[in-house]
N, C-alpha and C positions, 0 to 999 in steps of 0.2 A: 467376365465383368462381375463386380460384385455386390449384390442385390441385399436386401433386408431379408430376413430369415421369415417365418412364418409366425414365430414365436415373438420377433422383435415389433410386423404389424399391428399382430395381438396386442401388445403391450404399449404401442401408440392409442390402439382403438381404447382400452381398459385405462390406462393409467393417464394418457391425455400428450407421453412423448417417447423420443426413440437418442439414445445417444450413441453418436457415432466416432469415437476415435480413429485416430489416423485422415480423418475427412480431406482435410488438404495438407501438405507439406510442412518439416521446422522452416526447413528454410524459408517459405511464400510468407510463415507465420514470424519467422524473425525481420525478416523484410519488414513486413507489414507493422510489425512495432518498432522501428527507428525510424519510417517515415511518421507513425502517432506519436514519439515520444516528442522531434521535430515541431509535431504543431503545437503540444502542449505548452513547450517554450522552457520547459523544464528538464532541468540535470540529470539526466539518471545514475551520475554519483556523487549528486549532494543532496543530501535529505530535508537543507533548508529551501530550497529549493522547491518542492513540494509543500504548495501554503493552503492549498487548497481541497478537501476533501472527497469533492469528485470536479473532474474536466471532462467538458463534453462539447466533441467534435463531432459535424455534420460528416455527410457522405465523401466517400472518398471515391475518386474513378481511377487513382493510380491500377500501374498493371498486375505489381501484387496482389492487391484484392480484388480484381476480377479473378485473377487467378483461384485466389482462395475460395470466390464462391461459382466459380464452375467446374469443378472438376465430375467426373465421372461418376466417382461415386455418390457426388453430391447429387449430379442431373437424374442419378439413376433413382434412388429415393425418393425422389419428386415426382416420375413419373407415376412408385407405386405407391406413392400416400394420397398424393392430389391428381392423378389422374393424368393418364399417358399427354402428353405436350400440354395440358391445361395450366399451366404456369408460366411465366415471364421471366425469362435469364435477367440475373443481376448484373447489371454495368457498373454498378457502383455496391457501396457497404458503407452503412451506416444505422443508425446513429452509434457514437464510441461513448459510452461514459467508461470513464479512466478511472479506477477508486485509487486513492492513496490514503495508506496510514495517518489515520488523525482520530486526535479526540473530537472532531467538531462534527458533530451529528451531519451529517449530507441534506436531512430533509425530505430525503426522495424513496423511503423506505416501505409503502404502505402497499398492500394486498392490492393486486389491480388486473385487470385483462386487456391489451392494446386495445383500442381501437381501429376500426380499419375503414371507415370511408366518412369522409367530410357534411359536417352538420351545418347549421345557420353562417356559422362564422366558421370555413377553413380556415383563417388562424389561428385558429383556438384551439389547438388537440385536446383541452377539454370538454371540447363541445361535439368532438368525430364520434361516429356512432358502431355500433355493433348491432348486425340482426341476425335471424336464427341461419340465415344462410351464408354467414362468415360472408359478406359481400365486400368485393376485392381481394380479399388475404385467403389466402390456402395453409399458411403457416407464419408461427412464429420462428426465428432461426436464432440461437446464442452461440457467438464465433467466439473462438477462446483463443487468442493470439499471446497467451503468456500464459505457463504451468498456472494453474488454480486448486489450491488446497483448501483445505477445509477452514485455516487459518486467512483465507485472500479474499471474501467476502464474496463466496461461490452466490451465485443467483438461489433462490429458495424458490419450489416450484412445490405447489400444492398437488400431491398425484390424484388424480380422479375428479379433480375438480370440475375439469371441463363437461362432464358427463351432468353433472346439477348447472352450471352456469346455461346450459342450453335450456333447461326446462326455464329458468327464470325470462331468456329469450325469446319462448316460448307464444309468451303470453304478450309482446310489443310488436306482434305484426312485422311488417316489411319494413318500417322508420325504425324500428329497433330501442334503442336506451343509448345515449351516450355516454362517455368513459367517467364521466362523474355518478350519473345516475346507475348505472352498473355498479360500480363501486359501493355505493351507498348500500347494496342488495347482498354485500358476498358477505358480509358475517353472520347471515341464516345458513352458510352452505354448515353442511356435518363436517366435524374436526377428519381429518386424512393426515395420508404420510407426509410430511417434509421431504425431500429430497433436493441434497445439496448438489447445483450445478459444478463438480468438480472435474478436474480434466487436465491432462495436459496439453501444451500450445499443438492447435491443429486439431482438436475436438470440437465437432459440432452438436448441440442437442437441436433437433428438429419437433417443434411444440403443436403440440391443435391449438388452431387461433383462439381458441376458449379458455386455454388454461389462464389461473389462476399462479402468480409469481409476484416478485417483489426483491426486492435488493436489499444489500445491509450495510450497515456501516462498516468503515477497512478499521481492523484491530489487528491486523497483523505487522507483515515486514515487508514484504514484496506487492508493489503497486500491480493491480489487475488491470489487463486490456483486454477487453471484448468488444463484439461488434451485438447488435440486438434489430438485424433487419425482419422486415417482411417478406417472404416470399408471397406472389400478387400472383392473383388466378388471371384466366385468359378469359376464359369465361367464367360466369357466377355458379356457384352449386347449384342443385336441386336436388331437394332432400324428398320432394314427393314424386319420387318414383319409386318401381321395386329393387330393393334392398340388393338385390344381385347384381343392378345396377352402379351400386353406389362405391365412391373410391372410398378411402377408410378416413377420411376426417367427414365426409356425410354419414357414414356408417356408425360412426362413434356418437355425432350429433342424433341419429333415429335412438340408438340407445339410449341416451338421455329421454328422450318423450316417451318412452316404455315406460319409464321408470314410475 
């Protein structure tokens, strides 16, 4: 069975993610994009066709993408980043923003950290909140169901971020900050790497729910399909226990309040 290396946890806990190519299948991944291109309602050989600079499709429960997001090596990373069964299998996969080549700014570009559990107004995901014990989410996940070059508006993930976003968490107690007020907070953090989410279809990056990412607008030629779900804990963290305790996204969060 094939496990995260020692070096690749490390590099979750330090830089804030882990990328796994070959994660699920071409084929589950080609699947999985004629059933998206389907909903978009758009040609994939006509480029007028494409008016729109991002399309964005809810959850999908087709059997493709359960496929894609349970495999083996997926469940097995799960177990050693958030903690043996402490997670929720995916029945479904979503949300899809679809970029397509355009001049026309998307709008959806800015520095930001999901949110993960529901504020005053659940329908407001600007209003869902984040607190220092990642409450609900164990992970970020970016499915990459079409090649992504550096040309196809790879995701941009700020490395290390998540290790200062926790201090900022810090200090909001158990209510947290929600994904506006968070936001408002992240250009104190110190300048870090870039790193572009690139990959071919069937690449998964697996993120600390803290990281710090943002999307770009498409200037290339080949429309991007990704998925950008949550993996959901079973239970909540607890980050105040000892350290030999803790799986590596609580581990990663104690580093941060060293700091």
């Amino acid at each position: 069975m094939q496990q995260l290396s020692i070096r690749q946890i490390e590099q979750f806990i330090n830089e804030g993610f882990v990328k796994i190519e070959n994660a699920f299948s071409a084929d589950a991944a080609d699947e999985c994009r004629a059933i998206l291109w389907e909903a978009t309602q758009c040609d994939p050989y006509n480029t007028e066709t494409w008016m729109q600079p991002v399309i964005r499709i809810g959850e999908m429960a087709h059997k493709p993408f359960r496929k894609a997001a349970n495999t083996s090596i997926l469940h097995t990373a799960f177990d050693q980043l958030a903690g043996k069964g402490n997670w929720l299998p995916r029945e479904m996969l979503g949300s899809f923003p679809i970029r397509f080549p355009s001049k026309i700014p998307a709008g959806d570009t800015g520095w930001h950290v999901d949110a993960s559990f529901p504020g005053e107004k659940a329908y407001d995901y600007l209003s869902w909140r984040i607190n220092i014990h990642s409450k609900g989410r164990a992970l970020l996940m970016l499915f990459l169901f079409s090649d992504v070059s550096i040309q196809d508006a790879p995701t941009l993930i700020k490395s290390g971020s998540h290790i200062h976003v926790a201090r900022i968490l810090a200090s909001a107690g158990e209510q947290g900050l929600s994904f506006t007020e968070l936001a408002q907070k992240l250009d104190v953090l110190p300048a870090g790497e870039i790193v572009l989410a690139t990959g071919k279809a069937g690449t998964v990056y697996l993120c600390h729910p803290f990281i710090v990412h943002a999307a770009q607008d498409h200037h290339g030629t080949n429309p991007k399909f990704m998925a950008q779900p949550a993996l959901l804990t079973k239970k909540d963290f607890n980050i105040y226990r000892e350290p030999e305790d803790c799986c590596p996204v609580e581990r990663a969060i104690l580093k941060g309040l060293k700091l």
